[in-house]
C-alpha positions as CSV (number, residue, x, y, z in Angstrom):
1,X,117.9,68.9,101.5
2,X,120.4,71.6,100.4
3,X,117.3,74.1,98.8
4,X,116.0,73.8,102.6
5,X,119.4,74.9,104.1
6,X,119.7,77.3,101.7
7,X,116.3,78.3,102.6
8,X,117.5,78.5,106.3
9,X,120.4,80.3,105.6
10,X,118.6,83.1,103.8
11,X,115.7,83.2,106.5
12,X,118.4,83.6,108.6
13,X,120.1,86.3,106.7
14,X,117.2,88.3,106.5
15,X,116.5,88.0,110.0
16,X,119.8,89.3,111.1
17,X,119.4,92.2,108.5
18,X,116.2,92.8,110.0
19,X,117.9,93.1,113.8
20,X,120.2,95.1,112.7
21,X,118.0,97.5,110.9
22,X,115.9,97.6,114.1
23,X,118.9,98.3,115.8
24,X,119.2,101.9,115.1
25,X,122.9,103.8,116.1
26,X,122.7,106.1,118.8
27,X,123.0,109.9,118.3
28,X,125.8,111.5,119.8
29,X,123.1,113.2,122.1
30,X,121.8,109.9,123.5
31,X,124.3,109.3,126.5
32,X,124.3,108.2,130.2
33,X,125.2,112.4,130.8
34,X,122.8,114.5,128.8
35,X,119.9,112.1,129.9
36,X,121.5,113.5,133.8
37,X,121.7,116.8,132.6
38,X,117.9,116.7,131.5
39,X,116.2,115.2,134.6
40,X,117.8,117.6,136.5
41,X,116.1,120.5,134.4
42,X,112.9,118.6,135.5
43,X,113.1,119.2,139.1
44,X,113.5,123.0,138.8
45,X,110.8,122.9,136.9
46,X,108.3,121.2,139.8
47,X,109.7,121.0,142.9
48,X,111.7,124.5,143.0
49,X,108.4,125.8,141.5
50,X,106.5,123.9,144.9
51,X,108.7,125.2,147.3
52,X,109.0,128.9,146.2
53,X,104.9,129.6,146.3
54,X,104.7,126.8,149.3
55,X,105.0,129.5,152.3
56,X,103.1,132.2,150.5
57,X,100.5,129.7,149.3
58,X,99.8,127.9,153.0
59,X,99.1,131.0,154.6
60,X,97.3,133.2,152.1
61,X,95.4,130.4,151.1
62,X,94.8,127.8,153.6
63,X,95.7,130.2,156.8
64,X,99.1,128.0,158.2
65,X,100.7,128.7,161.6
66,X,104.0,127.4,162.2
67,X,102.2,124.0,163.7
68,X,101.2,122.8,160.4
69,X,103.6,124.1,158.0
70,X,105.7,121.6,160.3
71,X,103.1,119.1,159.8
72,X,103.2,119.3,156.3
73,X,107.0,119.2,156.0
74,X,106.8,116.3,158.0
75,X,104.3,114.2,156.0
76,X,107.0,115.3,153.2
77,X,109.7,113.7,154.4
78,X,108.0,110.4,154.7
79,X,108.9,109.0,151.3
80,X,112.1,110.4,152.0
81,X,112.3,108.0,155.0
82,X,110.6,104.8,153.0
83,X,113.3,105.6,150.3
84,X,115.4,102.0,151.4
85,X,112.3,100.3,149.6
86,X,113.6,101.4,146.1
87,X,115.9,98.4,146.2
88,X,112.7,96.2,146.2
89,X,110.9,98.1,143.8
90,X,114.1,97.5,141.3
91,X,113.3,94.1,141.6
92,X,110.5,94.3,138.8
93,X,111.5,97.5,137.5
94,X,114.8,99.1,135.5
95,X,116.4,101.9,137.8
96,X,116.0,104.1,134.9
97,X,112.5,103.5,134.0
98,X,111.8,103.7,137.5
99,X,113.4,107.1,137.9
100,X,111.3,108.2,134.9
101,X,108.0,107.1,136.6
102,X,109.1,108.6,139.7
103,X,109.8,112.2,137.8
104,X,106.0,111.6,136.4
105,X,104.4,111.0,140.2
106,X,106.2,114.5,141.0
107,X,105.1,116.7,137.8
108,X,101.4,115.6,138.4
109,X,101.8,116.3,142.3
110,X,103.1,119.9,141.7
111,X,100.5,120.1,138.8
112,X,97.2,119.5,141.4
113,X,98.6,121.2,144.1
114,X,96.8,124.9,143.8
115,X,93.4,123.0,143.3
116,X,93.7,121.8,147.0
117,X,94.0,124.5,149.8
118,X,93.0,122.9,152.9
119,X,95.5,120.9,155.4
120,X,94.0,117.7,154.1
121,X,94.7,118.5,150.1
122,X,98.3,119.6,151.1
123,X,99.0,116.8,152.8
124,X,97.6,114.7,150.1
125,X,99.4,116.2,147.2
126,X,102.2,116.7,149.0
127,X,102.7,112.9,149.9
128,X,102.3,112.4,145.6
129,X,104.7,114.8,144.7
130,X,107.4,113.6,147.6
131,X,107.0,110.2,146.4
132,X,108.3,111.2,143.3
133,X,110.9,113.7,144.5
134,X,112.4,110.7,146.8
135,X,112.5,108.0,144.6
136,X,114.0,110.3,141.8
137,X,116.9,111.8,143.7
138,X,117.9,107.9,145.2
139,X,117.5,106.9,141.9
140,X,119.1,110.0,140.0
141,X,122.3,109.7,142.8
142,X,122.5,105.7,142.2
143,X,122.9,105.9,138.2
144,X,125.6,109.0,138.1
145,X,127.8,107.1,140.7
146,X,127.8,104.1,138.0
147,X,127.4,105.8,135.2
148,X,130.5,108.2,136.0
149,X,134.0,107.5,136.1
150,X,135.4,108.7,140.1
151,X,137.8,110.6,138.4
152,X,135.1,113.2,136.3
153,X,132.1,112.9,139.4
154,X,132.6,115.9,141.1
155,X,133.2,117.7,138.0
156,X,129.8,116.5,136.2
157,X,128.0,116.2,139.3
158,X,129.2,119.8,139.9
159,X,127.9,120.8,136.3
160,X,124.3,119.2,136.8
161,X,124.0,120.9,139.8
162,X,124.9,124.2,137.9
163,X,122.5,122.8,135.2
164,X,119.5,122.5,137.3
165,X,120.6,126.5,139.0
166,X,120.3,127.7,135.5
167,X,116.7,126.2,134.9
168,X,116.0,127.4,138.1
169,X,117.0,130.9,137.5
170,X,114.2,130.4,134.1
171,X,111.6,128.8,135.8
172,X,111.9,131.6,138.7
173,X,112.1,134.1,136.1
174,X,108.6,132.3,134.6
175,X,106.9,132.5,138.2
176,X,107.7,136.2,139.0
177,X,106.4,137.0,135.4
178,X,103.4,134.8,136.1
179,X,102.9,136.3,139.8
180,X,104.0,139.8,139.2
181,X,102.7,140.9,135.7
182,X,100.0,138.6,134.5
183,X,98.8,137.9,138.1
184,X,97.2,134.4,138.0
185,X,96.2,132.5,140.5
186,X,98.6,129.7,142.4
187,X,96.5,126.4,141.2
188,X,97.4,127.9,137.6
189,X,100.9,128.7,138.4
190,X,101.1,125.8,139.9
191,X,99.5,123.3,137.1
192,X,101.8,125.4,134.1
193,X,104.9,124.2,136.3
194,X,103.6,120.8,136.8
195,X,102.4,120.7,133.3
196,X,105.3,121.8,131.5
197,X,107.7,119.5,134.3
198,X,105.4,116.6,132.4
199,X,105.9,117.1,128.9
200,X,109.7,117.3,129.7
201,X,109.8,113.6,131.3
202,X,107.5,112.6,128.6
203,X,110.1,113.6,126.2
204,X,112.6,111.8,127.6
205,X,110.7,108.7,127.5
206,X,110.6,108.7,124.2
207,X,114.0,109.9,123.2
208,X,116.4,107.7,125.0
209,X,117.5,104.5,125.0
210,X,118.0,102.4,128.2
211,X,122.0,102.1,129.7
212,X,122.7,99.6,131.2
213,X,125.2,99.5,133.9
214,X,129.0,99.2,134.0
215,X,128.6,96.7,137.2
216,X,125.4,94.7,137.8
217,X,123.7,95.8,141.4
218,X,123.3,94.3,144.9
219,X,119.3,93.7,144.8
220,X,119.9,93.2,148.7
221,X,119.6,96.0,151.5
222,X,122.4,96.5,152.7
223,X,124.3,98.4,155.8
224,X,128.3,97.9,156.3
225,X,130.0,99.2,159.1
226,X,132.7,100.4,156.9
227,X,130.6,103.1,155.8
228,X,129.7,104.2,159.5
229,X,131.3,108.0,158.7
230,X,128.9,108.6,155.2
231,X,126.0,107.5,157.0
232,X,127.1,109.6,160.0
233,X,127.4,112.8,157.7
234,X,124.0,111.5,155.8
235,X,122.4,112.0,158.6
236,X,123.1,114.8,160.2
237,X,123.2,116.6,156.5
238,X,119.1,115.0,156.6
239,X,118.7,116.7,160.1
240,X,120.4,120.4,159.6
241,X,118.9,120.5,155.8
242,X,115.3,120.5,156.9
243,X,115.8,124.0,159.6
244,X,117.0,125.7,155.8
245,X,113.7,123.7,153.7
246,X,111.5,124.1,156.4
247,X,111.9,127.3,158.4
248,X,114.8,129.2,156.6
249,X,112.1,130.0,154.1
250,X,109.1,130.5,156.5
251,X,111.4,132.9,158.3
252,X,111.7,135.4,155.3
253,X,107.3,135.1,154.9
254,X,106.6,135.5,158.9
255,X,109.1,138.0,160.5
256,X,109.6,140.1,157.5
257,X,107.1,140.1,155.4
258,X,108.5,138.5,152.1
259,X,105.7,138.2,149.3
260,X,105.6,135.6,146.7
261,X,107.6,137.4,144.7
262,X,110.1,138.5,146.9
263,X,110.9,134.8,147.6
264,X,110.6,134.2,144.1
265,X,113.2,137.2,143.2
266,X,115.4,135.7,146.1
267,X,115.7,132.1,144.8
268,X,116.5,133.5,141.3
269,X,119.3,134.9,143.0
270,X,120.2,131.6,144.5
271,X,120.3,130.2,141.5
272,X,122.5,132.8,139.7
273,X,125.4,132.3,142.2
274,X,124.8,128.3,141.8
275,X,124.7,128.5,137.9
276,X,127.7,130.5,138.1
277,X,129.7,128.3,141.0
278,X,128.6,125.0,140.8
279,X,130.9,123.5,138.5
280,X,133.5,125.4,140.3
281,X,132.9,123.5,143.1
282,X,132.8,120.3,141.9
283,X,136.2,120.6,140.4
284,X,137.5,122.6,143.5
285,X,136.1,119.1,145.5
286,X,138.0,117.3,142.8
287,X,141.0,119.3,143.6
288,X,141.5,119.9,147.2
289,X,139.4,116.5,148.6
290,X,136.4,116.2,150.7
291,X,137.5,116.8,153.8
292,X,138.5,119.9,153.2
293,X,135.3,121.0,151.1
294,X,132.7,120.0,154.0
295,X,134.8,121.5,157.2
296,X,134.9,124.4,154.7
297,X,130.8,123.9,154.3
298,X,130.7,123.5,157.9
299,X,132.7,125.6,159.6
300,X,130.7,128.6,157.1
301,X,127.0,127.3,158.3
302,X,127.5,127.5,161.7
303,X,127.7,131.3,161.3
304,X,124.9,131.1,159.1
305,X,122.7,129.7,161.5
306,X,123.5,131.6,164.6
307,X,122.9,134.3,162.2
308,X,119.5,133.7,161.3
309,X,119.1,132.8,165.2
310,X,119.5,136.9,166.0
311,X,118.7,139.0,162.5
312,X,116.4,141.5,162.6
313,X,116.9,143.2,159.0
314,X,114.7,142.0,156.0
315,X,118.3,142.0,153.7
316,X,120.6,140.6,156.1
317,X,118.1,137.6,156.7
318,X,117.9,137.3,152.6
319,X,121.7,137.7,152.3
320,X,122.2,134.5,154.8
321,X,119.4,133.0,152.7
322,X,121.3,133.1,149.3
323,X,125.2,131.9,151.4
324,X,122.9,129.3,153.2
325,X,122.2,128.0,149.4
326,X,125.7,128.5,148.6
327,X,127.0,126.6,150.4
328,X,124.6,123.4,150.4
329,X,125.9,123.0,147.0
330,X,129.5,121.5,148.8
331,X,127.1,118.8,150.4
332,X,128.6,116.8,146.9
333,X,131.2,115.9,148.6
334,X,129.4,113.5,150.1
335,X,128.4,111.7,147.4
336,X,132.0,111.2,145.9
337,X,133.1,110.3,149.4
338,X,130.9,107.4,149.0
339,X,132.0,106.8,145.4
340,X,135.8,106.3,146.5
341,X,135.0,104.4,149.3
342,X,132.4,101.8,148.3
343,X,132.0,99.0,146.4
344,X,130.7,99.7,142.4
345,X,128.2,97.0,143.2
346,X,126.4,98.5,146.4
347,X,125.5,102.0,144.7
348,X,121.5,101.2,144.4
349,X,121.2,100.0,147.5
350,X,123.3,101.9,149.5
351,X,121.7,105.0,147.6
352,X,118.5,103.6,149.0
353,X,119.6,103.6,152.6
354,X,120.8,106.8,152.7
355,X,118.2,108.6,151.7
356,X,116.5,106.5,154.4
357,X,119.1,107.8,157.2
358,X,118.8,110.9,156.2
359,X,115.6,111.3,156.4
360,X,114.8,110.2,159.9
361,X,115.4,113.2,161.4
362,X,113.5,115.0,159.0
363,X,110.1,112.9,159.5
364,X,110.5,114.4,163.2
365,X,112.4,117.3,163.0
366,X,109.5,120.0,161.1
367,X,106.7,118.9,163.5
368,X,108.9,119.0,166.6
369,X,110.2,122.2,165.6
370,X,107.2,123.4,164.2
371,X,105.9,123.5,168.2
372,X,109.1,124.7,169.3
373,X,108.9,127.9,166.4
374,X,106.1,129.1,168.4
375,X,107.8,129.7,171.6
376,X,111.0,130.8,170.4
377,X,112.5,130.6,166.4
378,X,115.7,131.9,167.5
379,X,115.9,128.6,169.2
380,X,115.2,126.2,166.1
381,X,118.0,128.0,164.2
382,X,120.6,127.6,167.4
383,X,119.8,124.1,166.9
384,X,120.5,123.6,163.6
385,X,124.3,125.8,164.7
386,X,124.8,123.1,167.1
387,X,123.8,120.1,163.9
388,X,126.3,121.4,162.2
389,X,129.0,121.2,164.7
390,X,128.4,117.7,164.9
391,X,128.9,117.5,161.3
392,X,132.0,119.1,161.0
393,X,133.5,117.4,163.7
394,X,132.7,114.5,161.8
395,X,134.3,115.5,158.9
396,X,137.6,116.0,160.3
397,X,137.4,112.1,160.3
398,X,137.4,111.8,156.6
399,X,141.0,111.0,155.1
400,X,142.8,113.5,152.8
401,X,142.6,110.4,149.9
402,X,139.3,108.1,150.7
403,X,139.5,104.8,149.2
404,X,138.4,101.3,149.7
405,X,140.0,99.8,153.0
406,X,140.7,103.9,154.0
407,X,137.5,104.7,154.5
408,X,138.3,106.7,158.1
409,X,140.8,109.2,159.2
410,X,140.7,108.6,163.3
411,X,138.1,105.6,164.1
412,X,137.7,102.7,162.5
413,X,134.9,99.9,163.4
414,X,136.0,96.2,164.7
């Protein structure tokens, strides 16, 4: 009898040993923040390579009018829309795991895309690659609100945002050299960018562990009328955001002419001022608050628009291009808004919703438009002036310290 529990202790010993040894320690590179800072190299990588040979690439290729670029934008958005069904997805699957998948849908979107020019491959590859783009950035904007303390957020989330400018400002650099010097075709450009995108996510697969989070999340959808004012400013962010994505860009190609490397040349400059500011501007938000950062944002886009409304020189409409950018990057705020006001548990799903509320303007917003560009673009850009009104008289209702129970300045729900 005491050879067998001897027996048993030693089985026992050796399995433990046999845990631990499986249980190998974590490198000090294997954290919650550099696996952030590397999914947001990713989207530079495909996405930012989508969008800047997307204007040149419809109409060269597959002969676009303002009607289906609209169209297409459109279709784009509708992932962004169905984003609220993440919460039911993370019933059967890890919000990390799932965010990795989700990077993995986009990479092989952006990778097929040149091998379909016609309205129906667009909108078909398209719809794969948005998939992916909308379930990452819900995912990618639920785990940084848990995984980071309110008190670094706008700093970090500041520095991935300068992060992603700075592989940007490479991958741009990789298009114009592709474009300009070896002049390949799009579906190649396109399939290195969504190739290489690939190999990165595949990477991180392999190389990092899974975190779990600091508070278990609400697997419920969920809308509370204390957060009325950050679905308010969700919303109308979603609505004026798509006149910059959708015709901002289609502006530069149409009136004046912009090649694919031009556009190219101009988003590199984008992403120089964001590299450079970013992280600026997260701990400028971390300084001075969010209400004054987005009536700041605001109050600086309305010119912006009106602008675009009545230019008629090539490098003044590029100039309001690259301040346009600029000033997006404040749209952070937001987020931290959210972070100081809501409950740690409700970050998954009200990540979810929001992208769902922001997003229902954009599923109409590029087709209406797209009808209304032919009659008059000066008139799609006033629009988007008077969007952003709205927005900043919203955020005059945001309190100088946002907290639970002081989530509104003025008007508060019953």
């Amino acid at each position: 009898m005491l050879d067998n529990q001897n027996l048993d202790l030693s089985q026992s010993s050796l399995s433990s040993e046999k845990v631990r040894q499986s249980e190998k320690p974590l490198k000090s590179w294997q954290t919650p923040k550099h696996l952030l800072m590397l999914v947001s190299i990713v989207v530079p990588m495909a996405f930012a390579s989508w969008q800047a040979l997307l204007n040149n690439f419809v109409i060269e290729k597959a002969n676009f009018t303002g009607a289906e670029i609209g169209l297409l934008q459109s279709v784009r958005e509708i992932p962004g829309f169905l984003a609220f069904t993440a919460i039911f997805i993370l019933l059967f699957i890890r919000e990390q795991s799932f965010m990795l998948l989700s990077l993995i849908l986009l990479a092989v979107g952006v990778a097929i895309t040149g091998f379909y020019p016609s309205v129906t491959g667009l909108l078909c590859t398209t719809l794969l690659m948005s998939v992916g783009f909308h379930y990452f950035e819900t995912l990618k904007q639920s785990l940084s609100l848990q995984w980071l303390t309110r008190e670094e957020a706008p700093e970090v989330l500041g520095k991935l945002i300068s992060i992603g400018a700075l592989a940007s400002l490479i991958t741009y650099s990789g298009l114009w050299l592709l474009l300009e010097i070896v002049q390949l075709d799009y579906k190649w450009v396109y399939l290195i960018a969504g190739s290489a995108a690939l190999s990165l996510v595949l990477f991180i697969c392999v190389a990092f562990p899974r975190f779990e989070a600091k508070v278990p999340q609400s697997k419920k959808l969920l809308l509370r009328k204390r957060y009325w004012l950050y679905y308010a400013l969700t919303f109308m962010s979603g609505a004026r955001r798509q006149i910059f994505v959708v015709f901002a860009g289609f502006l530069m190609v149409e009136k004046f002419g912009y090649s694919a490397s031009d556009i190219t040349l101009l988003f590199l400059i984008n992403y120089l001022f964001n590299w450079f500011f970013a992280k600026r501007i997260g701990r400028l938000i971390g300084r001075f608050g969010e209400r004054k950062a987005l009536i700041f944002e605001y109050t600086g886009l309305v010119f912006v628009f009106v602008g675009y409304a009545f230019v008629d020189s090539a490098m003044l409409a590029g100039s309001l291009y690259v301040i346009d950018h600029l000033f997006f990057a404040l749209a952070l705020a937001i987020k931290t808004y959210l972070q100081k006001i809501a409950d740690p548990a409700d970050m998954a799903s009200t990540a979810g919703v929001s992208f769902t509320i922001s997003h229902i303007a954009a599923v109409v917003i590029p087709v209406t438009f797209g009808l209304i560009w032919l009659v008059s673009p000066a008139s799609v850009f006033l629009a988007g002036a008077l969007m952003t009104v709205v927005s900043l008289i919203l955020a005059f209702n945001i309190p100088n310290k946002p907290e639970e129970g002081n989530e509104v300045r003025r008007f508060r729900w019953s």
